[in-house]
C-alpha positions, 0 to 999 in steps of 0.5 A: 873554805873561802873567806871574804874578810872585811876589816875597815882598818889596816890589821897589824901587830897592834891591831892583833885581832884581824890580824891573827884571825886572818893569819891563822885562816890563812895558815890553816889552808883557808882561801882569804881574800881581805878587803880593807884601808890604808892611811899611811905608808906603814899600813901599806907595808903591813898589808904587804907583810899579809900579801906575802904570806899569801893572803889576797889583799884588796884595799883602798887608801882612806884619809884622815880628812875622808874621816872626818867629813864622813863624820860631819856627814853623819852628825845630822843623821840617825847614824852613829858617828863610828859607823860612819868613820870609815866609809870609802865607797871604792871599797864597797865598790871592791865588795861588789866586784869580789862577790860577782857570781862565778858561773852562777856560783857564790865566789866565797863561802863566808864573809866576815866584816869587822867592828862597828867602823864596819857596820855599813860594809857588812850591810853592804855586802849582806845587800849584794849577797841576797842578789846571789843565787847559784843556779844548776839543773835542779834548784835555786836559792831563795831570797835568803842571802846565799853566803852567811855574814858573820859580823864581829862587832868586838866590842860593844860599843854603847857599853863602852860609850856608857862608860865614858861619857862620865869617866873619860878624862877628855872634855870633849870625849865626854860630850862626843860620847853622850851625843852619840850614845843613844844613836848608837845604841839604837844603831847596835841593837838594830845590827844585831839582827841583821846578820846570821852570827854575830861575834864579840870578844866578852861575855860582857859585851854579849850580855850588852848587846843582848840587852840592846838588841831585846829593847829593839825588838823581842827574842835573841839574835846569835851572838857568840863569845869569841875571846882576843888572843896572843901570839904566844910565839912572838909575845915570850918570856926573854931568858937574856933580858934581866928585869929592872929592879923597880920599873912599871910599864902601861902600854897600849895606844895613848891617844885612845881616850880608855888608855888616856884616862888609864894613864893619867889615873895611874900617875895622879892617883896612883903613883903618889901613894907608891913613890910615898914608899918606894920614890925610886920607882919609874914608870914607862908609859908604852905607846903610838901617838900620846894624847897631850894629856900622857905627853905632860905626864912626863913633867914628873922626873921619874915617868918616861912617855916612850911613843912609838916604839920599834917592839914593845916586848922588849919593855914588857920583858925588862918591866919588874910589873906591868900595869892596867888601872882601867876606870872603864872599857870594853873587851879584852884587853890586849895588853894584859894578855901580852904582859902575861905571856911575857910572864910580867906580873900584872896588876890591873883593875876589876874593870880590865880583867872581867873578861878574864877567868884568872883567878884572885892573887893567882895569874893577876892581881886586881886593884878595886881602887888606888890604895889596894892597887898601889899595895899591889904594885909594892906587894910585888916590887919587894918579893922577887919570888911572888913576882916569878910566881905570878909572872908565870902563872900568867903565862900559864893561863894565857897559854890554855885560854888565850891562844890563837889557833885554838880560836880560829879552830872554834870560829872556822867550826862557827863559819861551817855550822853557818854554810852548812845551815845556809845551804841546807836551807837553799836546798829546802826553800828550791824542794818548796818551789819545785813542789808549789 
């Protein structure tokens, strides 16, 4: 199968979803080109790494100053700000080229565009595959675009938005998310009937963009659940690493204002009510680019604020419990799942595990709110024994559910079920001209 694939950021280990779709795709004998951004050396590398492992990579650089007036651009407009972000029209000059009919033929088989900082990609790329028509003696394909477009919206983000425009602990996210949530609603209740399937990574972020797309117009679009998941080879339990005896780790990329909050929630509301009884207990905030809230966190003797760090396995491995008290997101949440492969108890909000299908008390402990949350925290630091117990049962589960090859084989069963109904219908729609 050949697979256009358009992510409008460079995917790495951190960005783990691209990046392991593609990698998969691609290990799976698949044909992938990739068309994305780069904005720093790093990512130049990371694309490399993909290169080498044979992946086509086509990208273009993207500035932080391109960002930000294609931002300012948009703030008159009727278009979210996110959709926006990241246009680069050498990029959508890229896409033009890739999809040049060869010998009257499509050249790809499917194209899939990333996240909402894709959206005007995937229009694009939906515009010039209705001007594709592969010819030959008998029949042509009508005006229905000839190669299926998957959108993967990830998540939901007006959900996300509705969310943080009361529960972000940034001033100006608050106000930036309260502007731009009713355009973006609009805007992704509208992309959801633009493309032949459309992807999220949650049932909850489904039903949100059901809803948005039902308010937009009546009946439902195709929008499939296709869950995040981890690298259970790289992501492991580590026989050789000895646990800390009382060490708690938050991880994730500190200056996304979902994990500013988190963090800064974990510390002033949390933490008290747990050094109140255990005050030898450190915590270790893992993560790029803190925001200068996280970075004041480390004022307290007993809180370390790491940046960024070379591997955060090694964190994951040594950390006695790992922690996500999330007061609002969307999707899965990456970090909970590579603390459970590394079989690191977790103890997280209803909020974070509500993608999940854990059980209570089982492969993850929930915290509705800082007082249950900090008793689980002490519940596990002083059992060694319900930590295994946990720790190993989340391993268990991410093992059956939150595997990577397993999710490629269900989205390449969702790209063929797309080509063939797109070219079932190319054959139908050149039997009705024939016949007119």
């Amino acid at each position: 199968m050949r697979i256009l694939f358009i992510v409008p950021y460079a995917p790495n280990l951190i960005r783990t979803r691209p990046y392991n779709l593609i990698r998969y795709l691609n290990e799976g004998g698949h044909e992938v080109t990739l068309l994305t951004l780069y904005s720093s050396a790093e990512e130049q590398q990371d694309l490399t790494t993909l290169q080498n492992a044979g992946v086509r990579v086509i990208s273009e650089p993207l500035s932080r100053s391109r960002s930000l007036l294609n931002s300012a651009g948009a703030f008159w407009t009727p278009e979210p700000l996110q959709a926006a972000y990241c246009w680069q029209p050498a990029l959508a000059h890229r896409i033009d080229e890739v999809l040049r009919p060869v010998n009257g033929q499509p050249p790809v088989d499917v194209i899939h565009v990333e996240h909402l900082r894709g959206a005007r990609y995937a229009l694009h790329a939906l515009t010039a595959t209705r001007q594709i028509r592969p010819t030959n003696e008998s029949h042509t394909v009508s005006d229905k675009h000839a190669i299926p477009v998957v959108w993967d919206s990830v998540d939901c983000i007006s959900h996300l938005f509705q969310q943080a425009k009361t529960q972000s602990k940034s001033r100006f996210g608050r106000w930036i998310t309260r502007f731009d949530l009713p355009r973006t609603e609009h805007y992704e209740g509208w992309l959801a009937w633009q493309f032949d399937t459309v992807l999220t990574t949650s049932t909850v972020d489904q039903e949100a963009l059901l809803q948005l797309a039902s308010a937009y117009r009546t009946g439902s679009p195709v929008i499939e659940v296709l869950p995040n998941g981890v690298d259970l080879d790289y992501f492991k339990p580590d026989p050789s690493v000895i646990r800390e005896p009382a060490t708690l780790v938050l991880s994730g990329k500190m200056s996304y204002h979902a994990n500013v909050s988190m963090a800064v929630h974990l510390i002033d509301e949390i933490m008290p009510l747990v050094w109140a009884k255990r005050p030898d207990v450190q915590v270790q905030i893992v993560g790029k680019d803190p925001a200068p809230q996280v970075q004041a966190l480390a004022a307290h003797p007993q809180v370390i604020v790491t940046g960024t760090v070379p591997d955060v396995r090694l964190y994951l491995q040594k950390a006695t419990v790992a922690v996500a008290p999330i007061t609002y997101g969307a999707g899965v949440q990456n970090k909970i799942l590579e603390a459970m492969a590394c079989a690191t108890p977790v103890v997280a909000t209803p909020i974070a595990a509500r993608s999940l299908s854990t059980g209570p008390n089982h492969e993850i402990l929930i915290g509705r709110d800082a007082v249950e949350f900090a008793a689980a925290i002490l519940s596990l630091l002083e059992d060694p024994g319900w930590r295994t117990r946990v720790g190993d049962s989340g391993r268990a589960y991410v093992e059956v559910h939150h595997r990577w090859s397993r999710i490629v084989e269900s989205l390449v069963k969702t790209y063929d079920t797309l080509i063939l109904d797109s070219r079932t219908r190319g054959v139908k729609d050149a039997t009705t001209q024939i016949d007119s």
